[in-house]
Structure formats: C-alpha cells, structure tokens
C-alpha positions as CSV (number, residue, x, y, z in Angstrom):
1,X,207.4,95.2,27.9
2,X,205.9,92.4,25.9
3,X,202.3,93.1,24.0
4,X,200.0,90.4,23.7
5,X,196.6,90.4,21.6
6,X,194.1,88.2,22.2
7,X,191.1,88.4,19.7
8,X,188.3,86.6,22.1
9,X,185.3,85.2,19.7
10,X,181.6,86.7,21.7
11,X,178.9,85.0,19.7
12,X,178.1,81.7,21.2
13,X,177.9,84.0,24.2
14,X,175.6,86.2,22.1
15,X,173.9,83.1,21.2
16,X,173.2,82.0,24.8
17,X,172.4,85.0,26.0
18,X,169.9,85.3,23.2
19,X,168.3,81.9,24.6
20,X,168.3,83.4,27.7
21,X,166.4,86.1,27.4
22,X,164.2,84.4,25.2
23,X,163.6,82.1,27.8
24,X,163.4,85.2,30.5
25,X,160.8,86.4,28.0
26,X,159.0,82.9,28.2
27,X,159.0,83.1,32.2
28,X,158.0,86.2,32.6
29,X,154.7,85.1,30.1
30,X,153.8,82.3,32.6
31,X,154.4,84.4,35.8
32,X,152.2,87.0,34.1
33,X,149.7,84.3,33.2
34,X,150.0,82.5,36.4
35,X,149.3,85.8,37.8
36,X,145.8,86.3,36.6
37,X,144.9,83.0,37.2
38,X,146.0,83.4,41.0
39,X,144.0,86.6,40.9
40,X,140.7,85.0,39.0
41,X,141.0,81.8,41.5
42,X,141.3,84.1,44.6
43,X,138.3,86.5,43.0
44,X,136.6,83.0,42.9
45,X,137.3,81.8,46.1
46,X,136.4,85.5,47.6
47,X,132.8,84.9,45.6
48,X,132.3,81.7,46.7
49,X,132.6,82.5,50.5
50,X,130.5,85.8,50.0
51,X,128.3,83.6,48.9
52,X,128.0,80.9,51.3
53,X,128.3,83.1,54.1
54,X,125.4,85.6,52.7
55,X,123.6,82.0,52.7
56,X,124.1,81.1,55.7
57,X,123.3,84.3,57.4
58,X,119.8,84.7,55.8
59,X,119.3,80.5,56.2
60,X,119.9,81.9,60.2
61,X,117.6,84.7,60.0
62,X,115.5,83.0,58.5
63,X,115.1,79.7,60.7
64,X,115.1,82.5,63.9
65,X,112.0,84.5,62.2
66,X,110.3,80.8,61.5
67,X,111.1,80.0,65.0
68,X,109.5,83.5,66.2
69,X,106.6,82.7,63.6
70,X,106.0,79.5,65.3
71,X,106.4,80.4,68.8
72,X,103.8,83.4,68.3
73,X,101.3,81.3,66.2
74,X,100.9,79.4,69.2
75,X,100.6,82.2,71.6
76,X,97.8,83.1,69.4
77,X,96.0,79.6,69.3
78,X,96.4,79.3,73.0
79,X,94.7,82.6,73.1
80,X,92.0,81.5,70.5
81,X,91.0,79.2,72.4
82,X,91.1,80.7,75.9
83,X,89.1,83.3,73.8
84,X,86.6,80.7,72.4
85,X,86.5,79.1,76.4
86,X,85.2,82.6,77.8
87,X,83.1,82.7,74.8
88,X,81.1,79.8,76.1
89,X,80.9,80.6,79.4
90,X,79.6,84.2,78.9
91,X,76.8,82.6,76.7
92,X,76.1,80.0,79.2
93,X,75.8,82.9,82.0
94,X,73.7,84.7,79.4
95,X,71.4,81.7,79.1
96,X,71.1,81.3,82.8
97,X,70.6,85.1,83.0
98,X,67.8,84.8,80.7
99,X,66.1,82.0,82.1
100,X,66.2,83.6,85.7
101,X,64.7,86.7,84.2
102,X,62.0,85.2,82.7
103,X,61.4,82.8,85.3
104,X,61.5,85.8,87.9
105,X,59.2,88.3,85.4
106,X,57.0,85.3,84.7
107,X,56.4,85.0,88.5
108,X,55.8,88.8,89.2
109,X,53.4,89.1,86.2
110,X,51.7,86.5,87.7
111,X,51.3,88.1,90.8
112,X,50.7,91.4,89.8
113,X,48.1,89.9,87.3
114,X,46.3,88.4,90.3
115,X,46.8,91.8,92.4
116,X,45.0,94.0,89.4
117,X,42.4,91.3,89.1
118,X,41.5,91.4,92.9
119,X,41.9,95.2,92.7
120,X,39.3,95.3,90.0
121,X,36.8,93.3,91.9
122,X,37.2,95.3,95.1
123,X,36.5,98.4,92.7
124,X,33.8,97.2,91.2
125,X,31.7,95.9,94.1
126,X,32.1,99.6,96.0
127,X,29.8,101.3,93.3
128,X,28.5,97.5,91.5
129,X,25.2,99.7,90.0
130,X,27.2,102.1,88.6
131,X,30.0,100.2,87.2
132,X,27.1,97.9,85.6
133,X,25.4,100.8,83.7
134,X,28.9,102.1,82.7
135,X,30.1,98.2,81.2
136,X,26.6,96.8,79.8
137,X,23.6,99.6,79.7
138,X,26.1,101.9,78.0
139,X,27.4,99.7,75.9
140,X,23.9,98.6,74.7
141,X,22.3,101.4,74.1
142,X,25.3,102.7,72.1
143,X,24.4,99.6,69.9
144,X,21.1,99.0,69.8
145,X,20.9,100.0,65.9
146,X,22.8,97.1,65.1
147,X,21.3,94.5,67.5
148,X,17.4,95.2,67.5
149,X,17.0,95.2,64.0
150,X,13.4,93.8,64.0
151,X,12.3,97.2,65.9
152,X,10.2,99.0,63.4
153,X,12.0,102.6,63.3
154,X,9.4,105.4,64.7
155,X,11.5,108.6,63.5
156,X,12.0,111.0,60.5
157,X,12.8,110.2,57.3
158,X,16.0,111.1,57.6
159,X,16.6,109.1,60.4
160,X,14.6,105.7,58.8
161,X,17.1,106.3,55.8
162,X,20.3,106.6,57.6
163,X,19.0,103.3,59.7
164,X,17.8,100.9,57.1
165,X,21.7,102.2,55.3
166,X,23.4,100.9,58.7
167,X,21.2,97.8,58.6
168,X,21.8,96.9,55.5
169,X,25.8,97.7,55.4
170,X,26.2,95.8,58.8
171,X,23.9,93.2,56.9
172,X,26.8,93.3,53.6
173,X,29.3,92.5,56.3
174,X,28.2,90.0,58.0
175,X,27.8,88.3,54.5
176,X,31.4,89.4,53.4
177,X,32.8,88.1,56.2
178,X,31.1,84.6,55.7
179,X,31.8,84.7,51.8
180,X,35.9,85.2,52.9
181,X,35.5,82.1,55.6
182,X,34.0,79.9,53.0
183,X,36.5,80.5,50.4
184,X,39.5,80.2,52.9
185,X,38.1,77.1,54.2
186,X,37.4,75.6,50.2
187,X,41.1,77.0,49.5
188,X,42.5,75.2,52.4
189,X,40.6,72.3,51.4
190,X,42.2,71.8,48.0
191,X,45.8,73.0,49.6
192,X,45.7,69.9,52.2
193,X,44.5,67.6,49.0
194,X,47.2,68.4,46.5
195,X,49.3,67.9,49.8
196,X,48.2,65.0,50.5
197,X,48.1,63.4,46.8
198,X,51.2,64.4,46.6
199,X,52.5,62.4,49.6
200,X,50.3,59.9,49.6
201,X,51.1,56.6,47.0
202,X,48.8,56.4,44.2
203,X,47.8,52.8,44.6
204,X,46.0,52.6,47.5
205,X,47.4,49.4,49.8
206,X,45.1,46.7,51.5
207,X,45.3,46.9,54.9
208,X,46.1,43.0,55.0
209,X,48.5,42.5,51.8
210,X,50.4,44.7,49.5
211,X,53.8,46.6,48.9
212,X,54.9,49.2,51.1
213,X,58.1,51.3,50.5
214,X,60.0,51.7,54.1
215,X,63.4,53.7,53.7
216,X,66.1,52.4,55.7
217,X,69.6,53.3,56.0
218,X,72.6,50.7,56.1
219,X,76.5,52.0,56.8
220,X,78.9,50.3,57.2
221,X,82.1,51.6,60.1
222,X,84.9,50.8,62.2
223,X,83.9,51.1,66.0
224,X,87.7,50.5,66.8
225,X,91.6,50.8,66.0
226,X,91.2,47.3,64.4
227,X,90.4,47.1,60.5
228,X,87.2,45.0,61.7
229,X,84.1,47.0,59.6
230,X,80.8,46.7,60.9
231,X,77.4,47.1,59.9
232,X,74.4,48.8,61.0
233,X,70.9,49.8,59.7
234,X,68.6,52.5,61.1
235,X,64.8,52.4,60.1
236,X,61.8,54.3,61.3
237,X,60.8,53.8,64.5
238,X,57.0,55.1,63.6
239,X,53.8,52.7,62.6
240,X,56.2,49.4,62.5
241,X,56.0,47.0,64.7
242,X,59.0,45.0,66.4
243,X,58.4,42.0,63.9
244,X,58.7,44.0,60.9
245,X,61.3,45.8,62.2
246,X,63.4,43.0,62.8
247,X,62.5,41.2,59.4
248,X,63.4,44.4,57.7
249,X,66.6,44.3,59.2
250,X,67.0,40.4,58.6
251,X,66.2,40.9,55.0
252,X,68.6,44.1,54.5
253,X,71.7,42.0,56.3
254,X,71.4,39.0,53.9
255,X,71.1,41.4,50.7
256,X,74.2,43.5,52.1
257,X,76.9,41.2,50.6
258,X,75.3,41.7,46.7
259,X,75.3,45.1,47.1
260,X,77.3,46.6,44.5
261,X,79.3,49.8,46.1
262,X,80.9,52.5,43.4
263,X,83.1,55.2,44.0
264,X,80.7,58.8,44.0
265,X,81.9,61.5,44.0
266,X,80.6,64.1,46.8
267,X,77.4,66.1,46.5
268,X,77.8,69.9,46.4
269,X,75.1,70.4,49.0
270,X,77.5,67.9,51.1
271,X,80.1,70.6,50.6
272,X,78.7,73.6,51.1
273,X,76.9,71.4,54.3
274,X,80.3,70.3,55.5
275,X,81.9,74.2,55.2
276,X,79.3,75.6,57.3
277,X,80.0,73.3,60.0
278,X,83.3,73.9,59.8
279,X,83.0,77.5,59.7
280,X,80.6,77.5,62.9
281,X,83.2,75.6,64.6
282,X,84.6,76.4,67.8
283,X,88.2,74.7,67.2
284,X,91.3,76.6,65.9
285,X,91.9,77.1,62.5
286,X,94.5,74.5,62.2
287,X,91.7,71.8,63.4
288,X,89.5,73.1,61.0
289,X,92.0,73.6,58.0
290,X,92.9,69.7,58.9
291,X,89.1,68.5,59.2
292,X,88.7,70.4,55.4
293,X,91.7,68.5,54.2
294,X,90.4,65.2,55.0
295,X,87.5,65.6,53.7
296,X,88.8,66.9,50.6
297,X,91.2,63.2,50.5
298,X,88.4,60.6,51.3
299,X,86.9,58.8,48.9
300,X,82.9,58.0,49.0
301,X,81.3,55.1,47.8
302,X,77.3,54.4,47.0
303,X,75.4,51.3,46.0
C-alpha cells in the first residue's frame, strides 16, 4: 500500500484566525460598551418617566386641593355674609326693641308719676294741718339760726358764742361761694375771648366793603361709563346769600381751567381714615382686600 505525506503549511490560517479573534475581541468591546449605554439610556428613560409621572400626580393633587380650596372659600363667604345679613337684622330688632321699651317705660313712668302725684295730694289734704307743720314749721324752726340773723340772741354765753360762730361761718360761705362764681364767670370770660380771637380775623371787615375768606370745594368726576369729567363746587350754605353764592361759583368755574393740578401723594390721616372704614365694613374680605388695592394704585392730584 502506497504512503503519501503531505506537509500542509497552517499559518495564514493562524494569521486569520489571529484577525479573527482580534476582531471577536473588538466586538465583544462594542457589545459590552453598547451594553452600558443601553442600560444608562434605559436608567434615563426610567428617570425621566418617574419623573413626569411624580409631576403629574402632585400637579393633580394639587389642582383637586385648589379646587376643594376654592369651592370651601366660597362656602365660607356665602356664610359671611348670610352671617353679616343676620347681623343686621338682630341689631335692627334690637333697635326696635329698644325704642319700644323706652317708648312703653317712658309712658308708664308717666303715669305712675301722675298716680304718686295725685296720691300725694289726696294724702296730704286728709291731715293738711299736720302735714303743713311737718313740711314748713319744722323745717323753720330747725333753721331759724341761719335765717333770723338780726334777732339779738337772749341765752348763755355759751350759747351767744356757738351762735355768732354759726353766723359768721354761714356768713364765710355765702362769700366763698360768690368769690368761686366770680372767678368761674372772669375765667370763662377770658376762655370765650382767646376762643374767639382765635377764630375770629384780625382785621375787622366793614360791613359794606372788604375781603372775606369763603372756603369752597371744587372736584372734578365722571357721573358715567363715558370719559366725559365734570365739575362741581360745594360752598357753605350759611350767612351767603343766593347772589354770592352764585358769583362765587361763577368766579371759581372761570379760574378752573388755570388751575395747576400736581400729582400728591396721599395723607397718612387719609390712610389710617380709609383702613378704618374698611375694617368697619360689612363686605367680605375679598371686597375689602380689593377696595385696599385700589386705593393703594390710584394716583391723587392737588392744585
């Protein structure tokens, strides 16, 4: 039997199979690589939706408690006000209330007054003698020190001593009491003439000619929805007559076009005047926080 041998050369198998695993190697890099990208994009993605959807849910929650929030603030305006409403009308029945009571005790006194007064008279003219001595007799001999002091004193020593002290101390008061009128009347005096100078004008005005100071008001105000302004003037209605009044106002409406107008700012008194209003106000609390803001934003102008 014939031998053959074949001598088979194995390296550029080697060789290729070297490049293979090398590229093997080089896959196995990217897979590995691509592999932790998938895993950090899919970590991502998972985040992302956590966090929208964790969004979402307390945007929900939230919108249903503002809803709830909403729906129970009015509740408690409504009942604010229904409040406020029985307010009123339990001090309107209190007012009536009053007034009947003191219309109806006003009449009884009355009456009973009269009763007592026609019971006293009927009392008095059963035993008139009596009652007389017990009212006016009594009353004057009780007195008679201080009333007859002209009576020359027919007594003890004693009793001349302790009379002429009661004279003369009744006497003291008597002049006390006139002493303390005169000076309340002088200190009354001077108290109604500083008044007075100090209301008064200094220069004294002719009853015919001269300058008097009338204070007047002029505003200006839209009576309307349109932007047409009008204006009015208020004056006193005391010691001028309807001629004066109506030049005064004649006058004032020609001058009102110079009138220079500034922006002022508002007076601290005005504030605290405005808040109390607003504080005393019957209205709900978003009326009033509204009315404040307003007044806070407008803008006030003087001449």
């Amino acid at each position: 039997m014939a031998t053959f041998n074949f001598t088979v050369d194995t390296h550029p198998m080697a060789d290729k199979l070297h490049n293979v695993s090398r590229h093997v190697n080089g896959t196995t890099g990217a897979v590995v690589a691509m592999q932790t990208t998938v895993i950090a994009a899919e970590k991502k993605a998972a985040d992302h939706i956590c966090d929208n959807v964790n969004k979402g849910f307390y945007s929900l929650i939230r919108s249903q408690i503002s809803q709830k929030m909403a729906k129970l603030q009015s509740d408690v305006d409504s009942h604010v006000m229904q409040l406020v409403q029985q307010k009123q009308a339990l001090l309107s029945m209190k007012t009536r209330m009053q007034r009947d009571y003191n219309m109806i005790s006003s009449r009884y006194i009355k009456l009973f007054n009269g009763l007592n007064i026609n019971l006293k008279n009927r009392i008095f003219e059963l035993d008139k003698p009596t009652i007389n001595f017990a009212n006016r007799e009594v009353e004057k001999l009780t007195n008679r020190t201080k009333y007859l002091t002209a009576t020359t004193p027919i007594a003890q020593l004693e009793s001349i001593s302790m009379s002429q002290n009661i004279l003369a101390s009744n006497v003291k008061q008597k002049g006390l009491n006139v002493i303390n009128s005169m000076r309340s009347f002088i200190h009354e005096m001077n108290v109604q003439k500083i008044l007075t100078d100090q209301i008064l004008i200094e220069n004294s005005m002719d009853t015919n000619q001269g300058v008097a100071y009338i204070p007047i008001i002029v505003y200006e105000c839209n009576r309307d929805n349109t932007t047409n302004l009008s204006i009015d003037i208020e004056l006193s209605e005391n010691d001028l007559s309807s001629i004066a009044k109506s030049s005064i106002k004649n006058h004032a409406y020609s001058q009102f076009q110079n009138m220079n107008w500034s922006e002022n700012s508002t007076n601290q008194e005005i504030n605290s005047a405005f808040s109390k209003f607003v504080s005393a106000s019957s209205k709900s609390s978003r009326v009033n926080d509204m009315a404040i803001k307003l007044f806070q934003a407008s803008n006030y102008q003087s001449i």
